[in-house]
DSSP file (Angstrom, degrees, kcal/mol; ACC not computed):
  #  RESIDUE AA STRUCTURE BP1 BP2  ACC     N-H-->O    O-->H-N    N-H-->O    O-->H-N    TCO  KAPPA ALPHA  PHI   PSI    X-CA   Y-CA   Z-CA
    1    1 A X     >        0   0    0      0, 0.0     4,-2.2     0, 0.0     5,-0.1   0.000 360.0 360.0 360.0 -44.4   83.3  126.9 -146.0
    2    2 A X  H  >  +     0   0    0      2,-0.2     4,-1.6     1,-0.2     5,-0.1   0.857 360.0  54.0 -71.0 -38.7   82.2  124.7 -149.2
    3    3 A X  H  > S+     0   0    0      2,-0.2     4,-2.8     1,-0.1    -1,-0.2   0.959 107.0  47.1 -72.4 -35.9   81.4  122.0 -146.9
    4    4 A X  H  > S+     0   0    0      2,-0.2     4,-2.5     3,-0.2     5,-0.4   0.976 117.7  49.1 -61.8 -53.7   78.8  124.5 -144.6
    5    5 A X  H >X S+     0   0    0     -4,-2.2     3,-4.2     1,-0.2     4,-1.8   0.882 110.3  49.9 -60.5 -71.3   77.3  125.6 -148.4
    6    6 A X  H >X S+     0   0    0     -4,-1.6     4,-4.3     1,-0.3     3,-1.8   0.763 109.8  45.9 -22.0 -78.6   76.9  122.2 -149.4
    7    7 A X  H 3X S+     0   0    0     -4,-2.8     4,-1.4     1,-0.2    -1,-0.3   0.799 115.2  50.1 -42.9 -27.8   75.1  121.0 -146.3
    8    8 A X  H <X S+     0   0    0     -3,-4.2     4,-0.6    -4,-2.5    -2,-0.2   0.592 104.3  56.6 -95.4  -3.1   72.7  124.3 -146.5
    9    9 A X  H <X S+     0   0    0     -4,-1.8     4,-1.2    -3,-1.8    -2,-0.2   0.836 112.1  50.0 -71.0 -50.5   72.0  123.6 -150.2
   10   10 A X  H  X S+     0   0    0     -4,-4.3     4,-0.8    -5,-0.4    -2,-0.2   0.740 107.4  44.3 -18.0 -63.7   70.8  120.3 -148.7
   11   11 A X  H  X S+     0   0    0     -4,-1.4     4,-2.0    -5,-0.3    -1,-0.3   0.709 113.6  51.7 -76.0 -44.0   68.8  121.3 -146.1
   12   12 A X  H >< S+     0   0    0     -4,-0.6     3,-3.0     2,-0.2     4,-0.3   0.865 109.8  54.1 -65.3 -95.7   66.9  124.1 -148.5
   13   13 A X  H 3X S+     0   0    0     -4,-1.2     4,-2.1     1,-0.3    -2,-0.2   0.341 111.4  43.4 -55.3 -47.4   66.5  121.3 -150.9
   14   14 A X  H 3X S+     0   0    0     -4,-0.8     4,-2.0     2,-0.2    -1,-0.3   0.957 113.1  53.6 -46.5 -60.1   64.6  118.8 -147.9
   15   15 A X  H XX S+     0   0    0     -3,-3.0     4,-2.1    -4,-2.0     3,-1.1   0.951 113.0  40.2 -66.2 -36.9   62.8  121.4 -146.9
   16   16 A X  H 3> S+     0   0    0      1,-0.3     4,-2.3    -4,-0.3    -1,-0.2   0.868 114.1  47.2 -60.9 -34.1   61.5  122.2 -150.4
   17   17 A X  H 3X S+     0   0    0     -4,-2.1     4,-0.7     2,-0.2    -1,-0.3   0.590 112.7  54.0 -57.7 -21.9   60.8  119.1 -151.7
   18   18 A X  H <X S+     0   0    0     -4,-2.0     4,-1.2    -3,-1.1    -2,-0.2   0.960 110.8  42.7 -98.5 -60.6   59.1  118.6 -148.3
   19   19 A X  H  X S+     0   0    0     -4,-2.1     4,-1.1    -5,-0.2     3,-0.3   0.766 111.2  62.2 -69.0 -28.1   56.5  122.1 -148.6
   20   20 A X  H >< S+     0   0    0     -4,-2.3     3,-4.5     1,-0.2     2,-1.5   0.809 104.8  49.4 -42.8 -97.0   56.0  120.8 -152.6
   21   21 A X  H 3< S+     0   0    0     -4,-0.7     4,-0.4     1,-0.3    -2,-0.2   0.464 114.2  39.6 -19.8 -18.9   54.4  117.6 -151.0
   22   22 A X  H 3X S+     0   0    0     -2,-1.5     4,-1.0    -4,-1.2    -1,-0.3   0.746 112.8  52.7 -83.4 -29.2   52.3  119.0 -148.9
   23   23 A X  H <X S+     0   0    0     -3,-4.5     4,-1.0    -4,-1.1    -2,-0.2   0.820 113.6  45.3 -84.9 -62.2   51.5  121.4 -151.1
   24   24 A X  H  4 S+     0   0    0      1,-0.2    -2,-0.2     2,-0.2    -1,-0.1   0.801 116.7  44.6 -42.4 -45.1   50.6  118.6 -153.9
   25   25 A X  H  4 S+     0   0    0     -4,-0.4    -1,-0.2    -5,-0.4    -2,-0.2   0.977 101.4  64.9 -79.7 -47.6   48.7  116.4 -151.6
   26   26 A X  H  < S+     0   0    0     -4,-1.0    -1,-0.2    -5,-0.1     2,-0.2   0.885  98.5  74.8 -30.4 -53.3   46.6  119.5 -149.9
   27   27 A X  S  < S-     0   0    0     -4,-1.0     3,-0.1     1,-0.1     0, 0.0  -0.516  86.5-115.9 -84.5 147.3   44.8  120.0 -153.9
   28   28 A X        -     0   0    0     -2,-0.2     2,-0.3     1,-0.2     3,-0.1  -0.027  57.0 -67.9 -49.7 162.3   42.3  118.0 -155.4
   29   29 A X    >   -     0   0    0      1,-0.1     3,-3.2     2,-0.0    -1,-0.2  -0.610  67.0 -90.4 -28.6 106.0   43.4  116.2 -158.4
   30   30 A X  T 3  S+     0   0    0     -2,-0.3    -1,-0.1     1,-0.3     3,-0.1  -0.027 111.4   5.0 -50.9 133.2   44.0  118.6 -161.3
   31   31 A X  T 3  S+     0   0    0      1,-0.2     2,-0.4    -3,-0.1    -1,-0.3   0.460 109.5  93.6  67.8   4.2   40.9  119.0 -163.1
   32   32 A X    <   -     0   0    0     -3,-3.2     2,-0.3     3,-0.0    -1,-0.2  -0.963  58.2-158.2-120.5 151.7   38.3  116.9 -160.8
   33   33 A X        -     0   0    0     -2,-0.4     3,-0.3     1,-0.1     6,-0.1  -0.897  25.2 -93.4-116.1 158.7   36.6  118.6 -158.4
   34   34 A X  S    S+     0   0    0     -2,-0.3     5,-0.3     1,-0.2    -1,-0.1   0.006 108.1   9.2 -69.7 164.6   34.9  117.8 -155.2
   35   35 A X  S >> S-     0   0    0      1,-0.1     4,-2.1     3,-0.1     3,-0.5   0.851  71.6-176.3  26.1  74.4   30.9  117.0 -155.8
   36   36 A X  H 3> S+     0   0    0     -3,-0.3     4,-2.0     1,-0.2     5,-0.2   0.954  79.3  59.5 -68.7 -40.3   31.3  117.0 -159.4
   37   37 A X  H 3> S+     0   0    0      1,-0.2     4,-0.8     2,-0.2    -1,-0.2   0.728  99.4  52.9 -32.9 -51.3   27.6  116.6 -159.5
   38   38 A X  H <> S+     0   0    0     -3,-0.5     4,-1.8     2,-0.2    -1,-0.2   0.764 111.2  53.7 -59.8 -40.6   26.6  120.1 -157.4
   39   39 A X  H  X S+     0   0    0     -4,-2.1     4,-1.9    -5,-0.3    -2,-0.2   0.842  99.4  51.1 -96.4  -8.0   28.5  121.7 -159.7
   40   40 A X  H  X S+     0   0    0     -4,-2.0     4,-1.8     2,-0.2    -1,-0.2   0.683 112.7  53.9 -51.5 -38.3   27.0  120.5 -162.9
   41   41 A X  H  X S+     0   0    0     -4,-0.8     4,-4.1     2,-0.3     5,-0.2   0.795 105.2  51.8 -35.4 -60.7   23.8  121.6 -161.1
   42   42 A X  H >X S+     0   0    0     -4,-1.8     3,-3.2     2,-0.2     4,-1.1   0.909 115.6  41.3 -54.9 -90.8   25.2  125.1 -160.5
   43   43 A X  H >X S+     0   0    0     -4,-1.9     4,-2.1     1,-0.3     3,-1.3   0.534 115.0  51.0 -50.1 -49.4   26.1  125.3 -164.3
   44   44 A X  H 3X S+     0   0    0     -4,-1.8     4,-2.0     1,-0.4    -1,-0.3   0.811 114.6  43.5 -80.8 -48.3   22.5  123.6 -165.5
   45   45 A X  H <X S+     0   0    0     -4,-4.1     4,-2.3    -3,-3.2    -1,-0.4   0.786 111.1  53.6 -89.8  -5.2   20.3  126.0 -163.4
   46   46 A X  H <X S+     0   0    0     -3,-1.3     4,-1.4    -4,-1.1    -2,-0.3   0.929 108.8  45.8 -92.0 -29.9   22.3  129.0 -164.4
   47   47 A X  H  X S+     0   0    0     -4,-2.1     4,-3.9     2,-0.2    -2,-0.2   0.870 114.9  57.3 -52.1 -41.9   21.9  128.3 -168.5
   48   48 A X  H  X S+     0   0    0     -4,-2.0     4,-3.7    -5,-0.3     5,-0.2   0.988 102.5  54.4 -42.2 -64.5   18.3  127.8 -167.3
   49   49 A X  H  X S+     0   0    0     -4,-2.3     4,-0.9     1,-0.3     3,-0.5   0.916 109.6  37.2 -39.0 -93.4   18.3  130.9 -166.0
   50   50 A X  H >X S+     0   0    0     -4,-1.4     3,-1.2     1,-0.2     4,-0.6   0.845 112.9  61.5 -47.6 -44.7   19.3  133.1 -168.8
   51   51 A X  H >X S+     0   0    0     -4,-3.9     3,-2.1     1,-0.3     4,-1.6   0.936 111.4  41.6 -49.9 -53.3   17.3  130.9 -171.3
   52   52 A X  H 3< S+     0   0    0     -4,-3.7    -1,-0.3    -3,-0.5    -2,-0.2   0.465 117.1  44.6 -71.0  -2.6   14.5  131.9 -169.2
   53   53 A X  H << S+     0   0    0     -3,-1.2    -1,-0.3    -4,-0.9    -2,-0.2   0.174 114.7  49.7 -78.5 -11.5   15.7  135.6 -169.0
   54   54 A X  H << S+     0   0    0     -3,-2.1    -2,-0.2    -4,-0.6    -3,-0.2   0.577  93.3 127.4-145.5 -24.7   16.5  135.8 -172.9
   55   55 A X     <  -     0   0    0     -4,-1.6    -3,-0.1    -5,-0.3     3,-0.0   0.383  56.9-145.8 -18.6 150.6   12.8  134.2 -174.0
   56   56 A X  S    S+     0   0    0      0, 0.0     2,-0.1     0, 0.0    -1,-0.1   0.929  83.6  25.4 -58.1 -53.0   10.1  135.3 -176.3
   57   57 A X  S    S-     0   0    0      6,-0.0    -2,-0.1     3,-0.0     0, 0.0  -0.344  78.2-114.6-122.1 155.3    7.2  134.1 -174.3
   58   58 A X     >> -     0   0    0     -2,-0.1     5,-1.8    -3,-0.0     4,-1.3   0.488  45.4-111.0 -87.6  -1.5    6.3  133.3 -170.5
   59   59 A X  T  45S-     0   0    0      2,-0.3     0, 0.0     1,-0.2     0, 0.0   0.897  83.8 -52.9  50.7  60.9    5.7  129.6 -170.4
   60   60 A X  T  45S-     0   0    0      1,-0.3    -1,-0.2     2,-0.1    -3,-0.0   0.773 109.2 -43.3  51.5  38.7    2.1  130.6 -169.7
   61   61 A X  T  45S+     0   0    0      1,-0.0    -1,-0.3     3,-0.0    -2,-0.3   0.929 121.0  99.6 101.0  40.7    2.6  133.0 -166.7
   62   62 A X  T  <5 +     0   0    0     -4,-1.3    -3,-0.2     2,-0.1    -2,-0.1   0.337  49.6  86.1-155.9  31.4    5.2  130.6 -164.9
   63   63 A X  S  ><S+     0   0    0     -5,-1.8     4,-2.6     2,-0.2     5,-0.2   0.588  88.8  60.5 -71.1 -20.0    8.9  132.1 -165.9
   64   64 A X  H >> S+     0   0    0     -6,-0.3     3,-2.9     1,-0.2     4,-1.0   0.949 107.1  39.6 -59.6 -90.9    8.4  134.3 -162.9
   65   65 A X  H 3> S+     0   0    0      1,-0.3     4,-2.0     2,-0.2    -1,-0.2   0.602 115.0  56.2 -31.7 -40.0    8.2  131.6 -160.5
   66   66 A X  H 34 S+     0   0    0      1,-0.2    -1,-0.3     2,-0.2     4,-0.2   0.816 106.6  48.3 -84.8 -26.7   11.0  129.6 -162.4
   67   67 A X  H <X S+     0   0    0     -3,-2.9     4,-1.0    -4,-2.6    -2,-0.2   0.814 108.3  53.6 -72.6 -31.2   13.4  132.3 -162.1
   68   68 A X  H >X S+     0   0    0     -4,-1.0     4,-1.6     2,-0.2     3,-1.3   0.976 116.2  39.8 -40.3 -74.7   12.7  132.7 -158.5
   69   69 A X  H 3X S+     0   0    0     -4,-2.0     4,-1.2     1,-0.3     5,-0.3   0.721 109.0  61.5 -59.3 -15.7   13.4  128.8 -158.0
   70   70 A X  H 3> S+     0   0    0     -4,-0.2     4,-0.6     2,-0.2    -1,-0.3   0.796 109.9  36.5 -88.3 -41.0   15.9  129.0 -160.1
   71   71 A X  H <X S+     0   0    0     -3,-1.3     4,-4.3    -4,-1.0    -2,-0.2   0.878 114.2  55.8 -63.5 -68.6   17.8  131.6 -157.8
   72   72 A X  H  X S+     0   0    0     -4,-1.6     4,-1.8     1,-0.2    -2,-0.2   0.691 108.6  48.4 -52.7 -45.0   16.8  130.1 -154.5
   73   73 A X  H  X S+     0   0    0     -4,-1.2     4,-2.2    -5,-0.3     5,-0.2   0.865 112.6  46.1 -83.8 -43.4   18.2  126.8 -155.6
   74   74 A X  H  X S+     0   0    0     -4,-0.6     4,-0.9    -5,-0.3    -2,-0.2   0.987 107.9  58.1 -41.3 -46.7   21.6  128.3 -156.8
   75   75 A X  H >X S+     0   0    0     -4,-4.3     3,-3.5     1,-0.2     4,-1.5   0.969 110.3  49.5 -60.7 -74.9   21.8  130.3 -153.6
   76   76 A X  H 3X S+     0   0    0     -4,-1.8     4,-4.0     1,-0.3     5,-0.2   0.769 109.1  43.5 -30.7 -33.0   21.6  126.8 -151.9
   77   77 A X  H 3X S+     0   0    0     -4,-2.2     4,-2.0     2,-0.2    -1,-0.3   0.738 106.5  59.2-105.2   8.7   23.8  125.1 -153.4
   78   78 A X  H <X S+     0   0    0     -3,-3.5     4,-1.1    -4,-0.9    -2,-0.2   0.945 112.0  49.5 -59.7 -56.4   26.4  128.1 -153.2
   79   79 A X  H  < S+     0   0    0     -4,-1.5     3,-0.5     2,-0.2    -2,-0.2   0.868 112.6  45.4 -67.2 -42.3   25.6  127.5 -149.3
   80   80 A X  H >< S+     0   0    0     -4,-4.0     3,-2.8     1,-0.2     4,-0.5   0.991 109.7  51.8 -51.9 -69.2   26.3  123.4 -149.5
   81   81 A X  H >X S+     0   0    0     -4,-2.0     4,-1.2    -5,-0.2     3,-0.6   0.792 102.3  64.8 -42.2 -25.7   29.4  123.6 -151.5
   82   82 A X  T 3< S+     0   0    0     -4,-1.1    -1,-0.2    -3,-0.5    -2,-0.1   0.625 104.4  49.1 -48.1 -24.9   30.6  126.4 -148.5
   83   83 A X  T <4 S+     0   0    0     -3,-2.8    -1,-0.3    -4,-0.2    -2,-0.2   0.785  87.2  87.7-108.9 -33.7   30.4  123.5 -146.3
   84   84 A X  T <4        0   0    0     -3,-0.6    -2,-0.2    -4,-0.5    -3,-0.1   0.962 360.0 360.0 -31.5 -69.2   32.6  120.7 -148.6
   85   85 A X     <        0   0    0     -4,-1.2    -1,-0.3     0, 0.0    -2,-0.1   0.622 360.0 360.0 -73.4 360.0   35.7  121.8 -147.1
């Protein structure tokens, strides 16, 4: 009976050690991400955004247009990252 436990502590113990490692290998590096670049992007037009939402002034009739582009290029790169994995 002690020998049966033994061997099935064993065996759990493979098998966990075995679903960690996979588990480990499966995630990125803690704290890098894939295309660090795109997502520096994300963050840069979206502070854009609210600057240009939280303004005085209209940057001579062409915040409209910038928030527009500003949107349209987030939404794009929402759709590339979609596609990393």
């Amino acid at each position: 009976m002690k020998k049966l436990l033994v061997i099935c502590l064993c065996i759990v113990g493979l098998f966990m050690s075995l679903v960690f490692t996979c588990t480990v290998q499966a995630e990125p590096a803690f704290g890098r991400e894939h295309h660090p670049e795109i997502h520096e992007a994300l963050h840069a037009l979206e502070r854009a955004k609210d600057h240009l939402q939280k303004a005085d002034h209209d940057f001579g009739g062409h915040r409209e247009a910038a928030l527009q582009a500003c949107d349209a290029a987030i939404e794009q790169l929402r759709i590339a990252l979609r596609f990393e994995r």
